[in-house]
N, C-alpha and C positions, 0 to 999 in steps of 0.2 A: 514577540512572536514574529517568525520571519513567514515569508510565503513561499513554497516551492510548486512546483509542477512537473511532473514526469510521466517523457513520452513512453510508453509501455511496448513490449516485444511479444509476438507470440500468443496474445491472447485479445480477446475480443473486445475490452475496454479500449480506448484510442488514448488516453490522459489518467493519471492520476495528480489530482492539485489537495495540498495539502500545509500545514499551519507547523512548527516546531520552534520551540526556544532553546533546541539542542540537545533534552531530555525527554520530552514527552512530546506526542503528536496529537492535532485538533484541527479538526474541522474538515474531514480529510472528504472529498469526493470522488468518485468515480466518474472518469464523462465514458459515457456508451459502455456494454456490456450486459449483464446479465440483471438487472433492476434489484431486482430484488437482493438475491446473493450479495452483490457489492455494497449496498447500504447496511446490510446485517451486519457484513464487516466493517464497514466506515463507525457504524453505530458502537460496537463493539469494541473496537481500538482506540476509539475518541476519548484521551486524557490517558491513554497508556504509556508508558517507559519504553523507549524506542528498542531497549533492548530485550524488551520480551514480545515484543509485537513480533521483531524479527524471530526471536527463536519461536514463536507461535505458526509462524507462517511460513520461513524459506522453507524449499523440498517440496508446498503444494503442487498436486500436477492436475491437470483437467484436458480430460479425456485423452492421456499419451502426448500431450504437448512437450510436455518437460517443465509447465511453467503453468500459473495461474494469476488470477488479478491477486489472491492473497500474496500470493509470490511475488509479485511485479510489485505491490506495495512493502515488504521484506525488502525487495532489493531497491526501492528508491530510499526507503530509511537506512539501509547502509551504507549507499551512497552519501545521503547527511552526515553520516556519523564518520565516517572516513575521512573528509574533508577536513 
């Protein structure tokens, strides 16, 4: 498992830090944000296939942003999986 962290755009989390062996994602946190909401999700995607997290999540939008922490976490696992 490697370790990433990503700084987030647009939305009220500051960090997403998170765990991947290149298929699946664990351990994933939120720093700052919405408490609850973002552990639901961390909770939720924890041991999933990076490619349905993404297709679960890019296109979230929270309140007219164009972007959400579900989102912001979508676009750091793509950024993984691109590389």
């Amino acid at each position: 498992m490697e370790k990433y962290s990503y700084r987030t755009r647009g939305v009220c989390s500051r960090e997403i830090q998170f765990e991947s062996d290149g298929k699946t994602v664990q351990n994933i946190k939120f720093i700052s944000g919405c408490s609850g909401n973002t552990q639901g999700v961390a909770a939720l995607a924890d041991g999933m296939e990076i490619e349905k997290v993404i297709r679960l999540l890019e296109g979230i939008d929270c309140n007219g942003r164009g972007t959400s922490c579900p989102a912001q976490l979508a676009r750091a696992l793509q950024e993984i999986k691109n590389q």
